[in-house]
C-alpha positions in Angstrom: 111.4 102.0 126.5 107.9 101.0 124.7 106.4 98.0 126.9 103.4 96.0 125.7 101.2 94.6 128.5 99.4 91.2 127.0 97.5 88.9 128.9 99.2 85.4 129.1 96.1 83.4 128.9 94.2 85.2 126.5 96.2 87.7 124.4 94.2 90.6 125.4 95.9 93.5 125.1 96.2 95.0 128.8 97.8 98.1 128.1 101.1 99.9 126.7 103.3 102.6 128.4 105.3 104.4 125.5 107.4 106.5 127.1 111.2 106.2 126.2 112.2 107.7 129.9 110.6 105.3 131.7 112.9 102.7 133.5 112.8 99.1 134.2 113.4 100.3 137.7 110.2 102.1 137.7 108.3 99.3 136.4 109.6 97.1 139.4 111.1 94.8 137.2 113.8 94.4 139.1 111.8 92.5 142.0 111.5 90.0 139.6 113.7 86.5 139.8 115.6 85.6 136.6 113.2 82.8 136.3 110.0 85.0 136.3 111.7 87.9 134.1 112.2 85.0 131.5 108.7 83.9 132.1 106.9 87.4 132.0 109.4 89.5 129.9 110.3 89.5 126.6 112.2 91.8 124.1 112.1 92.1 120.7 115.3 93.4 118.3 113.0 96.9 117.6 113.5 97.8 121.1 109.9 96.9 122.1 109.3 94.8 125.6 106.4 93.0 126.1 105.0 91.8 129.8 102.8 88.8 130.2 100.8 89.6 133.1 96.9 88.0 133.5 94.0 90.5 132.5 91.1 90.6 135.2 88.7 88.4 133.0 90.9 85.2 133.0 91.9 85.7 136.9 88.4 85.8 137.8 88.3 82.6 135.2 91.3 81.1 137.5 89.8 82.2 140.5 86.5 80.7 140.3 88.4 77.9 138.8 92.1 77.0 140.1 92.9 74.2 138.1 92.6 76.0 135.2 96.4 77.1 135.7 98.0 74.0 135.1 97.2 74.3 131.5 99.1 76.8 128.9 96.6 78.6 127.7 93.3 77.5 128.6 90.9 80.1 127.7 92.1 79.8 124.0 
């Protein structure tokens, strides 16, 4: 499984693990609710999974300033 890590503020790309072994057990996906693996995961027909997590730039952004998160995308 290829997975794309992109920030979902910013776009940033976070990371990539390209590894077809790797599980979505091993990622920890599976703590996720349906709700948040709809919100965070997506897959496209070429077999590649992207994860919207938040990069450490835009959570020190959110952290200094909390109601930044009620927008969709405010550091865009």
């Amino acid at each position: 499984m290829a997975v794309k890590y992109l920030c979902r503020y910013c776009d940033t790309m976070i990371g990539t693990i390209d590894n077809e072994e790797v599980t979505e057990l091993q990622l920890g996906f599976h703590w996720l609710t349906p709700k948040e693996r709809k919100d965070i995961i997506s897959y496209d027909p070429s077999g590649q999974t992207t994860v919207r997590v938040v990069c450490e730039t835009c959570q020190e952004m959110l952290n200094r300033n909390p109601e930044l998160s009620l927008l969709s995308r405010p550091f865009q």
